[in-house]
FIPALUM-834147 format. One record per residue: x, y, z of N, C-alpha, C in turn; residue in one letter; residue number from 1. Coordinates in steps of 0.1 Angstrom, whole numbers, plus 5000, padded with zeros to 4 digits. Example, Ala and Ser with C-alpha at 12.3 -4.5 7.8 and 13.67 -1.06 7.14 Angstrom:
BEGIN
PT   neast   nnorth    nup   caeast   canorth   caup   ceast   cnorth    cup   resn   resi
PT    5132     4943   5078     5123      4955   5078    5132     4967   5078      A      1
PT    5128     4978   5071     5137      4989   5071    5129     5000   5079      S      2
//
This chain:
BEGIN
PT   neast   nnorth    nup   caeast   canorth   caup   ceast   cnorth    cup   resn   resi
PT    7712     2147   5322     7714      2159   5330    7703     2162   5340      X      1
PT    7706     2169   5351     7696      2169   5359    7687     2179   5358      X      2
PT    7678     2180   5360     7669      2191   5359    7663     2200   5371      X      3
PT    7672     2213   5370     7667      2224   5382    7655     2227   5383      X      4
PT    7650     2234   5397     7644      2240   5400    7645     2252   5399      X      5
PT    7638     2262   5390     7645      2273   5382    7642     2284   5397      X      6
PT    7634     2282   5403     7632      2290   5413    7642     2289   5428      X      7
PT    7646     2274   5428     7658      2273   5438    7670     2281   5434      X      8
PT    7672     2278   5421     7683      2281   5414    7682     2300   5419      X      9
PT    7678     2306   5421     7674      2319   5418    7678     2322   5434      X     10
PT    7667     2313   5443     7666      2317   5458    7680     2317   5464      X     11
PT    7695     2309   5456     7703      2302   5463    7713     2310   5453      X     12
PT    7707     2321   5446     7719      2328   5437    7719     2345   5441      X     13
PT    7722     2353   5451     7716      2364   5452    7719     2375   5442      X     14
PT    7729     2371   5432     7734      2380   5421    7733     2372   5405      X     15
PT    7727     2363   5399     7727      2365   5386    7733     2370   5373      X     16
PT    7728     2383   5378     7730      2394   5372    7719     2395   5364      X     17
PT    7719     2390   5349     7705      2389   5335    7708     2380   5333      X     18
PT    7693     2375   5332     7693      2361   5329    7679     2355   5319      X     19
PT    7679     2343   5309     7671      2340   5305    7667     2327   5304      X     20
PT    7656     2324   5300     7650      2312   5299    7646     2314   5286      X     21
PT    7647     2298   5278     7635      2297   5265    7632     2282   5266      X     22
PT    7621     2273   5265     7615      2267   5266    7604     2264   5266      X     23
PT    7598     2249   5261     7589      2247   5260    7575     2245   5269      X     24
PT    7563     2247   5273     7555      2243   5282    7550     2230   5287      X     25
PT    7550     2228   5301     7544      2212   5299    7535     2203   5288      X     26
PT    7525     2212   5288     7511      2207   5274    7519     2205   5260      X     27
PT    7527     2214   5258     7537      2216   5250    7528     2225   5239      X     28
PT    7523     2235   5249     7515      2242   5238    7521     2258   5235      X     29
PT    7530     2256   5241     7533      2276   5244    7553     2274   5241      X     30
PT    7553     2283   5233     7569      2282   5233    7570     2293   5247      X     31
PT    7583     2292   5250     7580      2300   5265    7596     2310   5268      X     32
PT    7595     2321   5269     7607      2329   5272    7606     2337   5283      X     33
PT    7615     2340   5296     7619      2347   5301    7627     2358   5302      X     34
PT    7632     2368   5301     7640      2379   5307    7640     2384   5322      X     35
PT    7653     2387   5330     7655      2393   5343    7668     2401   5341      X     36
PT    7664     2415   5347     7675      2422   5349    7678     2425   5363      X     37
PT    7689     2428   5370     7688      2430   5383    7704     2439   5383      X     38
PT    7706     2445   5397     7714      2456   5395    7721     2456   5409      X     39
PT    7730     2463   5411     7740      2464   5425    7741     2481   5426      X     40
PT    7741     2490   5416     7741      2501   5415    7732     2514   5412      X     41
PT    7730     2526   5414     7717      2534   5416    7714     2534   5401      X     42
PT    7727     2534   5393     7726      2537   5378    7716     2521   5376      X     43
PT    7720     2508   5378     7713      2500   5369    7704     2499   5379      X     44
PT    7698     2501   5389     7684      2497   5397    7672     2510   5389      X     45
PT    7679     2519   5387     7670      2527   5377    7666     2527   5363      X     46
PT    7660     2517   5363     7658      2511   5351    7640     2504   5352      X     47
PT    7636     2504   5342     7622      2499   5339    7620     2495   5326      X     48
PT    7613     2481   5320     7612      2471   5313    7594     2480   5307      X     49
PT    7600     2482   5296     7586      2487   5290    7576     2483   5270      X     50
PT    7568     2483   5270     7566      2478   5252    7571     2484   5246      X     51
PT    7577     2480   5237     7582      2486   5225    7579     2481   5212      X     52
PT    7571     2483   5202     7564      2472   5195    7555     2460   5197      X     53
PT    7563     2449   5188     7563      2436   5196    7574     2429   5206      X     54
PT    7585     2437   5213     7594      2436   5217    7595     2445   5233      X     55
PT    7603     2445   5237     7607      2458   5249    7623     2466   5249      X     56
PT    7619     2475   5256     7629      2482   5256    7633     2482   5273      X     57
PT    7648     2487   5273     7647      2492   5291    7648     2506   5290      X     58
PT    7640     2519   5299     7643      2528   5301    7649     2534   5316      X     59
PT    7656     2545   5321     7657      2549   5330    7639     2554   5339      X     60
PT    7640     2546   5349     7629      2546   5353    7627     2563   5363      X     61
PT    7640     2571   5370     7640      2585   5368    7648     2592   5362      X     62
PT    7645     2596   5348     7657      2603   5341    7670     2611   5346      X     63
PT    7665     2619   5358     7674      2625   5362    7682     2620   5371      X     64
PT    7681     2614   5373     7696      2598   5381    7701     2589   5371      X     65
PT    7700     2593   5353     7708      2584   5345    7714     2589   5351      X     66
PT    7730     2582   5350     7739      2585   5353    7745     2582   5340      X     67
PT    7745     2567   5330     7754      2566   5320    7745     2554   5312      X     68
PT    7740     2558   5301     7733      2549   5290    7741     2537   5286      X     69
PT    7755     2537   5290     7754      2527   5278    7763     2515   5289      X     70
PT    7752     2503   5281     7752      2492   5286    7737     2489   5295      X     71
PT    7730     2499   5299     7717      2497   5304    7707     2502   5300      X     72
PT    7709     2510   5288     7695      2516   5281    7698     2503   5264      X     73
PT    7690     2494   5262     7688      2489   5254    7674     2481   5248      X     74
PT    7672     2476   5237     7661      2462   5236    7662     2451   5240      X     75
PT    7661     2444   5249     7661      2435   5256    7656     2422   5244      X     76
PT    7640     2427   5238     7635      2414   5225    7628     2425   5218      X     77
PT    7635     2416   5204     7627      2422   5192    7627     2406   5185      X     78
PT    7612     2410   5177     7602      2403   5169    7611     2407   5151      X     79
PT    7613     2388   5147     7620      2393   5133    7611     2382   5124      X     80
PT    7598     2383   5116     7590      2375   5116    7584     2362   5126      X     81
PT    7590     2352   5123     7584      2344   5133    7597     2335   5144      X     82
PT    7607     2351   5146     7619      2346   5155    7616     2356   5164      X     83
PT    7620     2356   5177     7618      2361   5186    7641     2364   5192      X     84
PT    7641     2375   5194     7652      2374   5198    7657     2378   5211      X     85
PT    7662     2378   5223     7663      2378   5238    7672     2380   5241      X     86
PT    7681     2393   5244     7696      2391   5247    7695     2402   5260      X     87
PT    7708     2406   5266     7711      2414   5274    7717     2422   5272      X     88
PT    7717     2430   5261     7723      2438   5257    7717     2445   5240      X     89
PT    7728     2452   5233     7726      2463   5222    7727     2448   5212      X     90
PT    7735     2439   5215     7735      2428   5202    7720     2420   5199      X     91
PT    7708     2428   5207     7692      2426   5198    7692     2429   5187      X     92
PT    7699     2441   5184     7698      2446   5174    7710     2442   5158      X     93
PT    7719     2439   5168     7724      2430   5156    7720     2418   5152      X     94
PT    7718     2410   5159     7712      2402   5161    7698     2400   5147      X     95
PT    7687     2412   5151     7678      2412   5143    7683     2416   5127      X     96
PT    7697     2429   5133     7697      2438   5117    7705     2425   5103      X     97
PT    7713     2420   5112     7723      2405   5103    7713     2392   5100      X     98
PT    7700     2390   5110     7692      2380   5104    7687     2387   5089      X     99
PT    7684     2396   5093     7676      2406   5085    7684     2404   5067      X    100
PT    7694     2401   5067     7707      2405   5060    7709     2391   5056      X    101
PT    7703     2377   5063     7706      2367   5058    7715     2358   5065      X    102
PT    7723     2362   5073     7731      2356   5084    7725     2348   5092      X    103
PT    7731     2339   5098     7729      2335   5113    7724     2340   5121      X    104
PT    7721     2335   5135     7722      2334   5143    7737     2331   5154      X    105
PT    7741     2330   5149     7757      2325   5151    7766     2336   5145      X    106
PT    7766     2335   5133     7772      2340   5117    7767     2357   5128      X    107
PT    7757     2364   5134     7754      2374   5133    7762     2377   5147      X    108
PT    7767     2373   5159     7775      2373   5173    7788     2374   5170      X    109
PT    7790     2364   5159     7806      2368   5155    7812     2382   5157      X    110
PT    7801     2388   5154     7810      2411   5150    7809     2410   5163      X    111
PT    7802     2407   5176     7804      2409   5189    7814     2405   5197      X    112
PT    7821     2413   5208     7824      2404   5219    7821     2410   5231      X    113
PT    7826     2407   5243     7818      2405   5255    7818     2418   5265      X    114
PT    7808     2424   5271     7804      2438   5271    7821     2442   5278      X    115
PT    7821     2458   5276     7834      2462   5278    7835     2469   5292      X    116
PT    7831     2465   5304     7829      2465   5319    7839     2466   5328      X    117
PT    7851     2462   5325     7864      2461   5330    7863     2466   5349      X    118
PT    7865     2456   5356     7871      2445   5356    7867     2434   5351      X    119
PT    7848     2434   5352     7840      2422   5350    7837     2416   5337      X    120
PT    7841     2423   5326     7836      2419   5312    7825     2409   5309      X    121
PT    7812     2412   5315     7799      2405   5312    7799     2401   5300      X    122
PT    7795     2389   5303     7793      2380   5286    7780     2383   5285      X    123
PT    7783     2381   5271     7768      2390   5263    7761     2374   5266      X    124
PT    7749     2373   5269     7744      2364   5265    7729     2365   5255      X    125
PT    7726     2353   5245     7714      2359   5238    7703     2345   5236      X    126
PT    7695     2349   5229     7692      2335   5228    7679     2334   5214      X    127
PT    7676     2329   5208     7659      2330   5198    7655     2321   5194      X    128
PT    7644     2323   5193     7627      2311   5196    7626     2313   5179      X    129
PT    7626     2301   5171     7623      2301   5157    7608     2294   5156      X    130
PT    7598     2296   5152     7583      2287   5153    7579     2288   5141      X    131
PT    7573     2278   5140     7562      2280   5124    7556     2262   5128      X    132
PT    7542     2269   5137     7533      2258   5138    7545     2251   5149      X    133
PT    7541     2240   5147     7546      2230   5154    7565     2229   5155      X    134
PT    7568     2233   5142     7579      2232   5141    7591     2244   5152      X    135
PT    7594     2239   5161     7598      2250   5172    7611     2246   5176      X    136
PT    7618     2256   5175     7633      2251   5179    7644     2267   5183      X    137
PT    7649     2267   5194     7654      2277   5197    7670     2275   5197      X    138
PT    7679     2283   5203     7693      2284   5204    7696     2294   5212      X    139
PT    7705     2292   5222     7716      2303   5233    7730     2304   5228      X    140
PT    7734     2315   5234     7748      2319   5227    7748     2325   5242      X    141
PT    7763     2325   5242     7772      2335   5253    7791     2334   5248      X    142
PT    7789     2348   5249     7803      2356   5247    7811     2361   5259      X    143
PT    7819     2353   5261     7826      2358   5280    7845     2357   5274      X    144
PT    7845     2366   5285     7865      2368   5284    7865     2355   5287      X    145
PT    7880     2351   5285     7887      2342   5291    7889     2344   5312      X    146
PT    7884     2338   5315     7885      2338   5324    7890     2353   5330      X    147
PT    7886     2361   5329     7886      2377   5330    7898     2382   5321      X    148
PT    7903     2374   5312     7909      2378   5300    7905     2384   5293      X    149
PT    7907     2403   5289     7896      2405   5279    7910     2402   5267      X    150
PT    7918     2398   5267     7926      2393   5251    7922     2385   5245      X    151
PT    7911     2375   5247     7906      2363   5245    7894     2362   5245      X    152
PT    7887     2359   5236     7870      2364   5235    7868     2351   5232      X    153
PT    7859     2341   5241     7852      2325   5236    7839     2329   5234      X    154
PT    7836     2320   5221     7818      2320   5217    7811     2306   5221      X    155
PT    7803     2306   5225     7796      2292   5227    7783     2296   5223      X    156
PT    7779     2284   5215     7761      2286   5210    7758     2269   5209      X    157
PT    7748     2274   5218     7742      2260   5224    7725     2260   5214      X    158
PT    7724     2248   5206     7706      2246   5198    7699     2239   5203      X    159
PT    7686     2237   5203     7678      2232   5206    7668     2226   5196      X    160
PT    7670     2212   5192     7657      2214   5179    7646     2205   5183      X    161
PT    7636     2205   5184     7625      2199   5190    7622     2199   5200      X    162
PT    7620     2208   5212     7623      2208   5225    7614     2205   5233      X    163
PT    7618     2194   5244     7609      2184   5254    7599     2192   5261      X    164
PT    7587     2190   5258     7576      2199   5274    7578     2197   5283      X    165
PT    7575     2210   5287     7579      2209   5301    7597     2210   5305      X    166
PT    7606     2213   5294     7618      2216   5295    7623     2227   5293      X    167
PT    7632     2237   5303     7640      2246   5289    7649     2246   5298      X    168
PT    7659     2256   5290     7672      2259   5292    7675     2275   5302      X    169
PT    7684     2275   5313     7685      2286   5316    7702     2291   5317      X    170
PT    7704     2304   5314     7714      2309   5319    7717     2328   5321      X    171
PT    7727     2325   5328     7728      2340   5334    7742     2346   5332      X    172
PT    7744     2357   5333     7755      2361   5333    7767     2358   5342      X    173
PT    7759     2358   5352     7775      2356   5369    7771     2340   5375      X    174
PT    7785     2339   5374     7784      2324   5389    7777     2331   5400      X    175
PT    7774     2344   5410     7774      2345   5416    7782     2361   5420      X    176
PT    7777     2368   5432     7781      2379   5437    7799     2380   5433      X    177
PT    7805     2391   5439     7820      2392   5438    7817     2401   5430      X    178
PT    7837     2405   5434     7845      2415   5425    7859     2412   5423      X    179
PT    7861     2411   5410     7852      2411   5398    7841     2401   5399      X    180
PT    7828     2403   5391     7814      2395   5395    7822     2383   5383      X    181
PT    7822     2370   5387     7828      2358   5381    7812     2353   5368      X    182
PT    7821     2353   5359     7811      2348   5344    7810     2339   5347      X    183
PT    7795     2333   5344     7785      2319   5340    7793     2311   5334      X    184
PT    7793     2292   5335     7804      2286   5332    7792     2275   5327      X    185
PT    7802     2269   5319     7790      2252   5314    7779     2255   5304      X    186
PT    7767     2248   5309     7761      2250   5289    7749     2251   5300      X    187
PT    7737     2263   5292     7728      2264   5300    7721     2252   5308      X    188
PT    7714     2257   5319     7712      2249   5331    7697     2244   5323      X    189
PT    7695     2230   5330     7683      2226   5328    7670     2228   5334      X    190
PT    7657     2229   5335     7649      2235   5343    7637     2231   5337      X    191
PT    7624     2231   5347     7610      2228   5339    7605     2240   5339      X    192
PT    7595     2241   5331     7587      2252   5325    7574     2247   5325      X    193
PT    7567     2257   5332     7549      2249   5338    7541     2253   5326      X    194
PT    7527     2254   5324     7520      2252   5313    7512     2268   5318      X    195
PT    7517     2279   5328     7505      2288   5332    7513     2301   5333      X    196
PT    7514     2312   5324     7525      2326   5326    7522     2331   5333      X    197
PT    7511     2333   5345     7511      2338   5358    7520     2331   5372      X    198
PT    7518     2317   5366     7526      2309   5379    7537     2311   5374      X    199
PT    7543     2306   5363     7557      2311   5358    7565     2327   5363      X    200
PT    7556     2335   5359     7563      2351   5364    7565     2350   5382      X    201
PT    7551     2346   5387     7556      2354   5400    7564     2340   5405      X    202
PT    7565     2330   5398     7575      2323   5408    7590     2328   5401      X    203
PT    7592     2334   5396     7605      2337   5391    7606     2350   5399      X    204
PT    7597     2360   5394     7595      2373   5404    7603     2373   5417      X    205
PT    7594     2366   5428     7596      2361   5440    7608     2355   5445      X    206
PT    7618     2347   5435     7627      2340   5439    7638     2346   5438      X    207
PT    7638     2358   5424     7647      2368   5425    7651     2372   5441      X    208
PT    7664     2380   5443     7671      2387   5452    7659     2402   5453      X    209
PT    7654     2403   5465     7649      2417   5467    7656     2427   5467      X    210
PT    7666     2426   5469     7672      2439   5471    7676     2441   5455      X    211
PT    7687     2428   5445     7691      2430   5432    7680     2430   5421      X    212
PT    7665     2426   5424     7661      2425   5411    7656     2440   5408      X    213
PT    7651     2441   5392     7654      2454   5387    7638     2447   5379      X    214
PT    7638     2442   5371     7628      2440   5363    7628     2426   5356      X    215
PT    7614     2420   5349     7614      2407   5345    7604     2407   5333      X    216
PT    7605     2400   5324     7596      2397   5315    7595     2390   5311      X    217
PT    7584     2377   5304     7581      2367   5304    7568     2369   5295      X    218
PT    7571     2360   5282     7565      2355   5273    7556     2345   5268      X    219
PT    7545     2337   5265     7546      2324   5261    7538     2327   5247      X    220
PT    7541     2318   5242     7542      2320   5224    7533     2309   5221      X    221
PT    7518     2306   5220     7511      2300   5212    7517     2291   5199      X    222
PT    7522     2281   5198     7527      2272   5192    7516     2274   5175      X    223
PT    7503     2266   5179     7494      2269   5170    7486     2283   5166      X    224
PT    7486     2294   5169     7484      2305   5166    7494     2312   5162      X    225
PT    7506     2313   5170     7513      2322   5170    7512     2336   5178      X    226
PT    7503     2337   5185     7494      2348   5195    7503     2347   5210      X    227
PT    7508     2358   5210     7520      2358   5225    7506     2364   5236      X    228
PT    7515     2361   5247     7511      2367   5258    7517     2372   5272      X    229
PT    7521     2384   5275     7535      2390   5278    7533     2390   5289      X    230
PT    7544     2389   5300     7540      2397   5315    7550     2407   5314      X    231
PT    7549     2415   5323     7560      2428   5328    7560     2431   5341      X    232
PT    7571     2429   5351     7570      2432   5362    7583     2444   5368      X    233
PT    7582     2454   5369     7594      2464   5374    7589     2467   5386      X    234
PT    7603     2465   5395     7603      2469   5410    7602     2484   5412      X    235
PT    7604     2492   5400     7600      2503   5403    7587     2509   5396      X    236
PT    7577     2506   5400     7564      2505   5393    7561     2520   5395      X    237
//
C-alpha cells in the first residue's frame, strides 16, 4: 500500500470533515493519536476542544450562538485504563461504558449506527490505542449508510497488531466537499508519523482548510512509561 503524506492528503481535501489518526512514532517510542474537527456552519465552527480529565470534551466556544447540541457537543477521548478511545461523536462513551461492561471494541459499535444528519448520514468513525509496555496495538471502526441509504447500516473495523514506526493509519468522515457531503470509502489511508508532537500538530494544524477547520488534538503516548503528552489547538482561541 502506498504511504500518504498526511499533510498533502489534508492540503488537497478542503472538507474532511473529522478525522483521525493512530499510530506509531518513527523511534517507535510514542504510541501516537490525532483528532480534527472542522465545520461549514456557525453552529459547528462554534465549537472549542477543551480537558476533560484524561480525555476532552467539545464545548460551544460562544454559548449564545448554540444553536443545537446534538451531534457537536460531545467527548471526543476518554481514558479506560490503559485504552485510549477517539471517536467523533457520543459513541466515546459507549464505547468506554460496554468496554467497561466487558465487551468489545467491535461487540460495543454494534448498538450504534451512523449519525442521523439526513441528507448526509455521517459515519460515525472511532478508533483505540490498547498499550501495556511495549505491547501496543490499536483498531478503527466506521459506521456509514449505504451509499446515502440510511436503510442499510455497514460496519467496518479495521486492527492493527504490532504497528510499524513511523506508520499509522488515517481516516475521515467525507471523500470530500458536496451536498450531500459523500462518506469516506476504503480501509484507512496509510501515512507516516514523525517522532516530535510539535512538528506533528502544526503540520496537521496548517494543512487543514482555513476557513473549515474548527479544532485539533493530538496525543503521543509514551510506550515505556505510559506518560501522554497532549496538544490542543482551537481556531477560536
Amino acid at each position: 500500500m502506498k504511504k500518504n503524506d498526511i499533510y498533502e492528503e489534508l492540503k488537497n481535501n478542503a472538507y474532511p470533515g473529522r478525522g483521525i489518526v493512530i499510530g506509531k512514532s518513527q523511534n517507535g517510542k510514542f504510541a501516537v493519536t490525532a483528532y480534527f474537527i472542522m465545520g461549514r456552519s456557525q453552529n459547528s465552527r462554534n465549537r472549542v476542544f477543551v480537558p476533560d480529565g484524561e480525555g476532552i470534551r467539545t464545548q460551544a466556544f460562544d454559548p449564545s450562538k448554540l444553536e443545537d447540541p446534538h451531534l457537536i457537543i460531545y467527548a471526543p477521548v476518554r481514558v479506560l485504563g490503559n485504552k485510549t478511545i477517539v471517536t467523533n461523536g457520543d459513541q466515546t462513551d459507549t464505547i468506554y461504558d460496554l468496554m467497561n461492561q466487558q465487551l468489545t471494541f467491535e461487540q460495543s459499535l454494534r448498538t450504534r449506527e451512523f449519525e442521523d444528519d439526513a441528507p448526509n448520514y455521517t459515519p460515525r468513525i472511532s478508533g483505540i490505542i490498547k498499550h501495556d509496555g511495549d505491547n501496543f496495538n490499536y483498531a478503527m471502526s466506521i459506521i456509514k449508510s449505504a451509499n446515502g441509504d440510511p436503510a442499510s447500516c455497514q460496519r467496518y473495523t479495521f486492527s492493527y497488531s504490532n504497528p510499524v514506526a513511523g506508520e499509522g493509519r488515517f481516516i475521515h468522515t467525507y471523500m470530500g466537499d458536496g451536498n450531500p457531503l459523500p462518506s469516506f470509502e476504503g480501509e484507512p489511508k496509510l501515512v507516516s508519523i514523525p517522532n516530535d508532537i510539535d512538528e506533528f500538530t502544526n503540520g496537521l494544524w496548517n494543512a487543514l482548510n482555513e476557513d473549515n477547520k474548527v479544532s485539533l488534538f493530538v496525543r503521543f503516548i509514551d510506550l515505556e512509561t505510559g506518560k501522554t503528552e497532549t496538544r490542543i489547538i482551537n481556531k477560536n482561541a
